[in-house]
C-alpha positions as CSV (number, residue, x, y, z in Angstrom):
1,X,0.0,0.0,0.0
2,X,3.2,2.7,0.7
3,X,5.9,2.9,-1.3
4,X,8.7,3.9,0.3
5,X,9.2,7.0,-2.1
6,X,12.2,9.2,-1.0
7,X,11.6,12.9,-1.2
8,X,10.5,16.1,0.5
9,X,7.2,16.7,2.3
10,X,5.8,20.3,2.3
11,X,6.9,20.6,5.8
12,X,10.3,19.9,5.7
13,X,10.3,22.4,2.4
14,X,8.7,25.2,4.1
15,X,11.5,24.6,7.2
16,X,14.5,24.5,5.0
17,X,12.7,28.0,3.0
18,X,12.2,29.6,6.6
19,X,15.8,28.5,7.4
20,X,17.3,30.3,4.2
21,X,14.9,33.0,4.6
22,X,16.3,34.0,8.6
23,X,20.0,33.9,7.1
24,X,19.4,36.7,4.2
25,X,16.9,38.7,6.1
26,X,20.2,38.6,8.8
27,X,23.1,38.9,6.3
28,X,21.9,41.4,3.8
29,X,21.5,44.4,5.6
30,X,25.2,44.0,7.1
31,X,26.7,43.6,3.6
32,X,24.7,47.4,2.7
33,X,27.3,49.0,5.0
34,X,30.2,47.6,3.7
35,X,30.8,49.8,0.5
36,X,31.4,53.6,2.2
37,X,34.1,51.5,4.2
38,X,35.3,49.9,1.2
39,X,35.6,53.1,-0.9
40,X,37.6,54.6,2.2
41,X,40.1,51.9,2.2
42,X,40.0,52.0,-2.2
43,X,41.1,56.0,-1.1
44,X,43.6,55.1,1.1
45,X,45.7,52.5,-1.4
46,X,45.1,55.3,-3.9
47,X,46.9,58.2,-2.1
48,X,49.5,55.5,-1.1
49,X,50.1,54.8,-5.1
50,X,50.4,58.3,-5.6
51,X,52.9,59.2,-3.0
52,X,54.7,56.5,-4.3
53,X,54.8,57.7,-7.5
54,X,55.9,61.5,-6.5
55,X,58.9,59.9,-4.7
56,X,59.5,57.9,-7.9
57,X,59.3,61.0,-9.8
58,X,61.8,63.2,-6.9
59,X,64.3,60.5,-7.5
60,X,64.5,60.3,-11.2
61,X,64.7,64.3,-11.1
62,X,66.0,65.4,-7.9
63,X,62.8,67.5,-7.1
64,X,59.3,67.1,-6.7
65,X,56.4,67.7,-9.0
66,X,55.2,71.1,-8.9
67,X,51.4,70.0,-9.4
68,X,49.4,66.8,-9.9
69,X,49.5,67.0,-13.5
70,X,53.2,66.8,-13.6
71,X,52.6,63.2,-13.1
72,X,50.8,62.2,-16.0
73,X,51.3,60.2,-18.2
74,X,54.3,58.8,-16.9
75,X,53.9,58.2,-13.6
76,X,50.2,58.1,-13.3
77,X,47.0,58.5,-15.2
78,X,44.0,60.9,-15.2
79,X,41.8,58.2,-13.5
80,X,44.3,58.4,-10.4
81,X,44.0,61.9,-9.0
82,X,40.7,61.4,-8.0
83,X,39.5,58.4,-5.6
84,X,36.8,56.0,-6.3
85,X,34.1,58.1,-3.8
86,X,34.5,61.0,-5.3
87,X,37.4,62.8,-3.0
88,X,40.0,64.3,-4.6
89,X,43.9,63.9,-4.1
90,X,45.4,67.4,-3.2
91,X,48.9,68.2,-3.3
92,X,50.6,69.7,-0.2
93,X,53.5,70.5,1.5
94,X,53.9,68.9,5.3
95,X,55.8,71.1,7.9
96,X,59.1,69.3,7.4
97,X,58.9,70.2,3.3
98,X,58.0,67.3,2.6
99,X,55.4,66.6,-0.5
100,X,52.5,64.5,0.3
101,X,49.6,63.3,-1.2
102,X,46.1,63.9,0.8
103,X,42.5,63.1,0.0
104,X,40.4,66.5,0.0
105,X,38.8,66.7,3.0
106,X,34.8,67.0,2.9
107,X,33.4,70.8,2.9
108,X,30.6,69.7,4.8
């Protein structure tokens, strides 16, 4: 009269669905917070690329760069003197002389 049939009954369905369900509703809204962070850190390997480049350039010429756009195309391209969220890379002068490359801070 039963066959032993292997398979899924509704119930264990609607378990494994509400299972699955728990984890994205749980997972989701913690990976939505992730990208301001990741854009921060994308800014922070930029500017480090960059000041790597105006040392690169000091030592092949024994001065620095007097802008930004001294750089290109050699050292780096138009793409790199802005970061990926939007901030732009200044060039400044720290108090020891120095020539560093800064993100522009927010004017809000």
């Amino acid at each position: 009269m039963f066959n032993n049939n292997k398979g899924f009954t509704l119930i264990e369905m609607l378990i494994v669905l509400m299972i699955i369900s728990v984890l994205i509703i749980l997972i989701v809204p913690n990976l939505g917070d992730k990208g301001s962070e990741v854009h921060s850190k994308g800014c922070e390997a930029l500017v480090s690329v960059v000041q790597a480049q105006v040392d690169a350039y000091y030592i092949d010429k024994n001065e620095y760069p007097s802008t930004l756009d001294d750089l290109v195309p050699h050292y780096i391209n138009d793409e790199q003197k802005k970061c990926p969220n939007g901030k732009e890379l200044q060039y400044m002068t720290d108090d020891e002389g120095i020539k560093r490359i800064v993100a522009k801070p927010d004017e809000s």
